[in-house]
C-alpha positions in Angstrom: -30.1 -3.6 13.6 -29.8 -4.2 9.7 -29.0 -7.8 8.5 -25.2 -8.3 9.1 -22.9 -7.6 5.7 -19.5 -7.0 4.9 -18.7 -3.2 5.1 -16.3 -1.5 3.1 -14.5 1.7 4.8 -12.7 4.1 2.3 -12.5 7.2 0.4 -12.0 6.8 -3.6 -15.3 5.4 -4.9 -13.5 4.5 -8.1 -11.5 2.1 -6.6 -14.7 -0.4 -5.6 -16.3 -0.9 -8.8 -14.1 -4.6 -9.1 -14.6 -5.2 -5.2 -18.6 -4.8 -5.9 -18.3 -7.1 -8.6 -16.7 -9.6 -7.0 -18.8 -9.4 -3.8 -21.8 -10.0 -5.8 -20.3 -12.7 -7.7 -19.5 -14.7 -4.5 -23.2 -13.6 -3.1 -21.8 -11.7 -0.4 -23.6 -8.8 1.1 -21.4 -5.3 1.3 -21.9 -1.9 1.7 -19.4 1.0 1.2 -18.7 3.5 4.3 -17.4 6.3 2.6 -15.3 8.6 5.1 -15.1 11.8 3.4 -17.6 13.4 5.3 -20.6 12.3 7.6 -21.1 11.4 11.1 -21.2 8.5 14.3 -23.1 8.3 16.9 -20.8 7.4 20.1 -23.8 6.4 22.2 -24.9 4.0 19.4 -23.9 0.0 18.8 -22.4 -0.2 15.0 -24.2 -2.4 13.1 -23.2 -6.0 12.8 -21.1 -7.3 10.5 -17.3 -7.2 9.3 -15.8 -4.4 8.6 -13.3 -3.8 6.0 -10.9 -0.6 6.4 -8.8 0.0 3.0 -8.3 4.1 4.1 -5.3 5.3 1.8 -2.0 7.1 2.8 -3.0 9.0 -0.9 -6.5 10.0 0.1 -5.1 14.0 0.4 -4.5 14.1 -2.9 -8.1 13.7 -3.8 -9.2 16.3 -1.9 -9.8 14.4 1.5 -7.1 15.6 3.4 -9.3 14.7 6.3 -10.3 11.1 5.9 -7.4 9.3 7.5 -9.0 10.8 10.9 -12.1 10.3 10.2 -11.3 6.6 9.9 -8.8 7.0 13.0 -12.7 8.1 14.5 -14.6 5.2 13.2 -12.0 2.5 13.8 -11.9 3.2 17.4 -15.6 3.0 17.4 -15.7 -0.1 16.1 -13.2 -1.8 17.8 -14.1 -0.8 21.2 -17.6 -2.3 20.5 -16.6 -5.7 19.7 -16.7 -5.7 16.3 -13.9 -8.0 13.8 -12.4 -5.4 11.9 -10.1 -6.5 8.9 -7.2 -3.9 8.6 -7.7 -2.3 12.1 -6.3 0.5 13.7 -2.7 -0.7 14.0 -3.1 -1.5 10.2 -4.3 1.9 9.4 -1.0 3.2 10.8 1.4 1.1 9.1 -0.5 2.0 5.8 0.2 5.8 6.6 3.4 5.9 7.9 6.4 4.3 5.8 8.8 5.0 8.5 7.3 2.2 10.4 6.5 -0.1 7.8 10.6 -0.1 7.5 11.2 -0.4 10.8 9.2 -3.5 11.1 10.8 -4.6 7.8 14.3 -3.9 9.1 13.5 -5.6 12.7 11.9 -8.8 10.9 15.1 -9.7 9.5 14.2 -8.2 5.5 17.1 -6.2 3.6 15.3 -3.0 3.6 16.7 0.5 1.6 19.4 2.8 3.4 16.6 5.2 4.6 17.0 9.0 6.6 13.6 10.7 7.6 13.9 13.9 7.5 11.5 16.3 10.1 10.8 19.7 8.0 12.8 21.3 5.4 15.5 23.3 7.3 17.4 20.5 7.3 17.0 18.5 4.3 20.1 20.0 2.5 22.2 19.2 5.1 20.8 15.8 5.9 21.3 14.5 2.2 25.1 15.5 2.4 25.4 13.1 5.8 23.7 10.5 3.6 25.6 11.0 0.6 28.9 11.5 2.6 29.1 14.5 0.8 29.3 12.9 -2.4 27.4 13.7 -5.6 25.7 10.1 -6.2 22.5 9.0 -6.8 19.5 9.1 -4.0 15.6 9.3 -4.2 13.3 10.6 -2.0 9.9 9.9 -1.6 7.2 10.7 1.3 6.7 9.6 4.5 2.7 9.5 3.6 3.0 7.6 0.4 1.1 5.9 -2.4 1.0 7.3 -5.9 4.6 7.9 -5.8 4.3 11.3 -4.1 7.8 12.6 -3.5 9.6 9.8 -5.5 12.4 11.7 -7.5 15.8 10.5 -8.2 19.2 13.3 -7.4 22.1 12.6 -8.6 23.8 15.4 -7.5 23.5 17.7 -4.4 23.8 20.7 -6.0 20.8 19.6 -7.9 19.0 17.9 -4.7 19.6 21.9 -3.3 17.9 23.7 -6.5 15.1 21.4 -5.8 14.8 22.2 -2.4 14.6 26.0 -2.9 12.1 25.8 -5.7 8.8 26.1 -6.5 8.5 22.4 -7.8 9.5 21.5 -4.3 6.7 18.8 -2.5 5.9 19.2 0.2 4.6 15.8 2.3 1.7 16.2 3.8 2.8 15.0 7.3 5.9 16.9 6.7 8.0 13.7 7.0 10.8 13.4 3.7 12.7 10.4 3.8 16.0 10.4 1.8 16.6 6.5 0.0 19.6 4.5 -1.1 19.2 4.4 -5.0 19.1 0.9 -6.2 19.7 -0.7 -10.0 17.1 -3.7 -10.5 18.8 -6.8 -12.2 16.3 -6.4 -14.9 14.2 -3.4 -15.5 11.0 -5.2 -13.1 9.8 -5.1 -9.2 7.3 -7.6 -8.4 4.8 -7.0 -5.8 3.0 -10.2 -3.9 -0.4 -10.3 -2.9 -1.7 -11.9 0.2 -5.8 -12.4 0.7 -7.0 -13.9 4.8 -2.8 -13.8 5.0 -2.6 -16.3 2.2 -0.7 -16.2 -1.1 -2.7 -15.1 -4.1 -0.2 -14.5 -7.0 2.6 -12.4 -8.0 2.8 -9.8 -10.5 5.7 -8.4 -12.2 6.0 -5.1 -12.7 7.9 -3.9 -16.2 9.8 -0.6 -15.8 11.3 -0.5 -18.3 9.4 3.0 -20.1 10.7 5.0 -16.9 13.2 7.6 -17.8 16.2 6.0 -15.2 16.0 2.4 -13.6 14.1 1.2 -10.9 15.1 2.8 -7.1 13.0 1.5 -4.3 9.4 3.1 -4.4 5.9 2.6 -4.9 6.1 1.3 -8.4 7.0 2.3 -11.7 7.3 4.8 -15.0 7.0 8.4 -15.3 9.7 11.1 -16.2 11.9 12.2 -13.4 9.0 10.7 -10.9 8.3 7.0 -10.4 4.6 7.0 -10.3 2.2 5.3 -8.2 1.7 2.1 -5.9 1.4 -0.9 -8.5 -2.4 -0.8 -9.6 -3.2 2.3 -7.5 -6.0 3.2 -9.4 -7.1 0.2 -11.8 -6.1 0.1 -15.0 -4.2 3.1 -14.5 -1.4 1.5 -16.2 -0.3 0.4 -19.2 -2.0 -3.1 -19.3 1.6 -4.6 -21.1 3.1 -3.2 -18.1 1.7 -6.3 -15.5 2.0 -9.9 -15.6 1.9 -12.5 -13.5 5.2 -13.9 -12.2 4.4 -17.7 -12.3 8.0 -18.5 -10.9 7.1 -16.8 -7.2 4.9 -19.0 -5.7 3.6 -19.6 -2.4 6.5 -22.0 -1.6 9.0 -19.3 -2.6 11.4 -18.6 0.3 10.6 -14.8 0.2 6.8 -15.3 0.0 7.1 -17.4 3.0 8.9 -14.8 5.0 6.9 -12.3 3.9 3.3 -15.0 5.0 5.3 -14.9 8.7 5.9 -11.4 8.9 2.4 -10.7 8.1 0.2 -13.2 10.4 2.6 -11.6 13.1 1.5 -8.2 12.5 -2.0 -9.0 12.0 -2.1 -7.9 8.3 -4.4 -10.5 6.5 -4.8 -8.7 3.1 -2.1 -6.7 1.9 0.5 -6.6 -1.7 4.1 -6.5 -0.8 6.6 -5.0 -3.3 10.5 -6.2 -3.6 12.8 -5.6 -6.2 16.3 -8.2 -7.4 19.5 -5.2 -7.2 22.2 -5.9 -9.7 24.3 -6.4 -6.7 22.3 -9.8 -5.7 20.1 -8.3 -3.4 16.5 -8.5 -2.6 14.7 -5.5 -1.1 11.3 -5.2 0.2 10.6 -1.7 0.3 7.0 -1.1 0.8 3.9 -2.8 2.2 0.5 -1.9 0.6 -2.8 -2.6 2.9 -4.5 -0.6 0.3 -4.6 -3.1 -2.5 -5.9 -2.7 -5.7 -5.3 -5.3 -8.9 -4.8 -4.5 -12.5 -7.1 -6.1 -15.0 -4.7 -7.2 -17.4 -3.1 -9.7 -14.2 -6.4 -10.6 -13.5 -7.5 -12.2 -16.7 -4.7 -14.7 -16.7 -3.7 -14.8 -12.8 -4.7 -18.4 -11.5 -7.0 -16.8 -8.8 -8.9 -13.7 -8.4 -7.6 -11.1 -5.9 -10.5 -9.3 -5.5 -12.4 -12.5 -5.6 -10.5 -13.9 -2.9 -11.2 -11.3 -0.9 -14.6 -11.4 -1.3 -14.9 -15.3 0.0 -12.5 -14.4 3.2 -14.8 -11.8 4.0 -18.0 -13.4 3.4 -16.6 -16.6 5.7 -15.5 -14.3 8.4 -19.2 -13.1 7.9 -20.5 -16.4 7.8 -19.0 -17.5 11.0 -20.2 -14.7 13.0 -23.4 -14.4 12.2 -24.4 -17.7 10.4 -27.7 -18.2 12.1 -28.8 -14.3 11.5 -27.5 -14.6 7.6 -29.8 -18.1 7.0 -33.1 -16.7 9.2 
């Protein structure tokens, strides 16, 4: 048995470069587990330590179409062994599944989207006229498997919503799941997204959409013609830096951040970004839940705590307390 660190399970090696950084910072021991390929042995005891699983619902579209089962595989592993795994297997499948993370949403009292998941393509047409009542006004879809923005496109007619369908530009989910969304109009051209670290708040960051060719609809973040691109920070620094700031005014004693704390210890989620967005109608609508976190460098230089930081220290304490006397030998 090796001496007991954190370990990191995942697929996109660009994404840890900050998370090493940090973990060395805070003196922390870590050591990526990268599930694009490789192997387990059942018979065999995983090593000790924490282990971290930040798998993405995007990982297809880099080639590892495979990766969400391997870490299915390894999760499974580890947890029947005993070991604390931060962002488990029930975690895993809210990550990958945006059907439930409404459901849970919805059923935790939150005002969610008007959402229709639609099973195949033979009956998208028809499905968007029940949602739309037959009427030509705006709707998005997006994918059941998200991140990235995959799927996200606004209609605003059906006749248009039906030449996408039959067309070569059509986009196909991966799971096969398309899920058909109330378009919404943001009080001001901004969605902020709330980061929680050991189910604790870290800071918000508001998101400015205002370069996006139409106004916000409920997705996984922000700007790019006809597609809203991306979960906020998917890939750091991704972004235009102007883009992200910190939203001093949301705090941890903010009504909604304390709702969303609740919902979260409940689910056993302790490190996750939550994004909602402020309709011109006076509502507020959390539409997606993002176990995956990443954080932009431009929020990060004047955020009043570090996320990737923070998650450093919650790891190494949950190290710390499980394996003090082995770490100090």
């Amino acid at each position: 048995m090796s001496t007991p660190r954190v370990y990191v399970i995942h697929e996109n090696p660009e994404w840890f470069p900050p998370l090493a950084a940090a973990f060395e910072a805070e003196g922390v021991p870590v050591q990526e587990i990268l599930l694009t390929e490789g192997q387990i042995d059942l018979g065999a005891e995983p090593e000790p330590g924490v282990y971290w699983s930040r798998m993405s619902a995007s990982s297809h579209t880099r080639g590892h179409e495979h990766s969400k089962e391997y870490t299915r595989a390894v999760l499974g592993w580890l947890e029947r062994a005993g070991r604390q795994v931060v962002g488990g297997s029930h975690v895993l499948e809210l990550e990958v599944s945006k059907v439930a993370q409404h459901g849970l949403l919805q059923n935790a009292g939150f005002d969610v989207p008007r959402t229709t998941a639609v099973f195949g393509t033979t009956t998208l047409k028809q499905a968007a006229r029940t949602f739309t009542n037959g009427q030509d006004v705006p709707f998005i879809t997006k994918h059941n498997q998200g991140g990235k923005g995959l799927g996200v496109r606004r209609f605003d007619s059906l006749a248009e919503f039906d030449a996408y369908v039959d067309s070569p530009e059509f986009e196909a989910p991966v799971d096969g799941i398309t899920l058909l969304q109330e378009f919404l109009t943001a009080r001001e051209p901004f969605i902020t997204r709330v980061e929680f670290v050991g189910g604790e708040f870290v800071y918000a960051v508001r998101v400015d959409t205002s370069a996006g060719s139409f106004e916000l609809c409920p997705a996984d973040a922000c700007e790019v013609p006809q597609v809203i691109a991306g979960a906020v920070c998917d890939v750091p620094g991704a972004e235009q830096p102007s883009a992200f700031s910190v939203r001093t005014e949301v705090t941890a004693e903010h009504p909604l951040v304390q709702q969303l704390r609740t919902f979260l210890a409940d689910q056993r989620i302790t490190i996750a970004g939550v994004e909602f967005m402020e309709t011109t109608d006076g509502r507020t609508v959390v539409y997606d839940i993002n176990t995956n976190t990443n954080y932009n460098p431009a929020v990060e230089e004047s955020a009043p705590a570090s996320g990737p930081r923070s998650i450093a220290r919650y790891l190494g304490g949950l190290l710390e307390t499980q394996y003090a006397a082995q770490l100090t030998a």
